[in-house]
N, C-alpha and C positions, 0 to 999 in steps of 0.2 A: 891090625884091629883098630887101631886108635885113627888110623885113615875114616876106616869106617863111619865109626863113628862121626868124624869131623865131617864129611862127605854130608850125610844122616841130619844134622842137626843145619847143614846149610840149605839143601834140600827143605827141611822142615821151615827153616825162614820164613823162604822164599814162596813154600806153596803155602804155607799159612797165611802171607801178603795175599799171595795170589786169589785164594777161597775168601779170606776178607770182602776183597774187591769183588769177585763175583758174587760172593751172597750180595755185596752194598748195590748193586747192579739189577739183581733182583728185587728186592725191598723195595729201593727207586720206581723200580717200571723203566727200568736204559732202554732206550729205542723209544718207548714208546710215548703217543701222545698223551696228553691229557684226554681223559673221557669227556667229550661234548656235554654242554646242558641242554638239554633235551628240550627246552622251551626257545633253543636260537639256532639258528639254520647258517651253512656260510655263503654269502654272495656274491658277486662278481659282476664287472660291467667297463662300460665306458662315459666320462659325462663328456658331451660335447657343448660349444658355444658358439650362435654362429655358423654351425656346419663342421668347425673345427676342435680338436683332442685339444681339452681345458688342460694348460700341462702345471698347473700345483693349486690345490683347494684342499680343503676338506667336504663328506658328503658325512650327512648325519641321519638317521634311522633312527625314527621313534614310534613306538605298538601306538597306536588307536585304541588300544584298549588296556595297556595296562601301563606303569611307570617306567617301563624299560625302553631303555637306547643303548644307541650303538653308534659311531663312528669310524672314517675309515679316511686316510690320506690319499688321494688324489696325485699319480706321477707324471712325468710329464708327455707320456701318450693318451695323459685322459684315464688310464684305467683306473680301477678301484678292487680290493677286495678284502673282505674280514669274514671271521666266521663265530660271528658273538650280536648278529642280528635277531631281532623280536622274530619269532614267526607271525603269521598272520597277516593284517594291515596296518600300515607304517606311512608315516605323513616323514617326507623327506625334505632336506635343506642343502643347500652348496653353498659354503664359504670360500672366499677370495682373500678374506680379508686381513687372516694371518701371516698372508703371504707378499701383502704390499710392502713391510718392510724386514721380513726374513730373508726374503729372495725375491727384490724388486725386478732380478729380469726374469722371473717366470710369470711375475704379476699380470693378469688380465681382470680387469674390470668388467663387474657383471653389474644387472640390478640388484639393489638389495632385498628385493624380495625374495630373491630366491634366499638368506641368508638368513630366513625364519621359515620353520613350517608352518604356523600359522595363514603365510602369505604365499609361499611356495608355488603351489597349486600341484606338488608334485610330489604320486603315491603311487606304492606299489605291493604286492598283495604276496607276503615271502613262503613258500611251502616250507616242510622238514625239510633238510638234506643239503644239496650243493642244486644252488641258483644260480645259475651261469648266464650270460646275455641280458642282465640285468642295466638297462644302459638309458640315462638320460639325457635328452637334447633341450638344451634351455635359449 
């Protein structure tokens, strides 16, 4: 009987760790994402320069119509992708230029206009959802 018992209560421990951790799993959200904000869409792309994949920049996303941005690191095939851009229309920029002495050999020299939107000249118009082939050629 005293088996039993000691059996019973190691049992209890362990599933009581165990229901712990799965409520704290539930309460969490385990697996899952964060819920989107409903006002930024995710995008994806490539910037080229030259003809060729810019391999380290940053690209920046800013609404045309309200005070929201967004940013996204640049690797070195040129892609790009985040999912915390404005919807809508968005005046874009490419920087180079934190990258001249982070990591001099992926550095490639643009003009600097492209490293303000005001001068950029370069925009793009983001739906809800997943914007894929989102891709600029500078």
């Amino acid at each position: 009987m005293n088996e039993v018992k000691q059996t019973f209560s190691v049992w209890r421990r362990r599933g009581g760790v165990a229901l712990v951790a799965a409520l704290a799993c539930v309460v969490a959200g385990c697996g899952r994402s964060p819920q989107a904000d409903p006002k930024r869409a995710a995008v994806s792309g490539v910037v080229t320069f030259r003809g060729k994949p810019l391999p380290a920049g940053t690209i920046s996303f800013e609404s045309a119509n309200s005070p929201m941005a967004s940013s996204a690191l640049i690797d070195a095939g040129g892609k790009y992708s985040t999912d915390r851009v404005p919807i809508g229309a968005c005046k874009v920029s490419v920087s180079t230029s934190s990258v001249r002495y982070g990591n001099p050999g992926a550095y490639v020299a643009i003009p600097e206009k492209y490293g303000d939107v005001a001068t950029s000249g370069l925009t793009t118009d983001i739906k809800a959802g997943e914007n894929e082939n989102v891709n600029f050629q500078l």
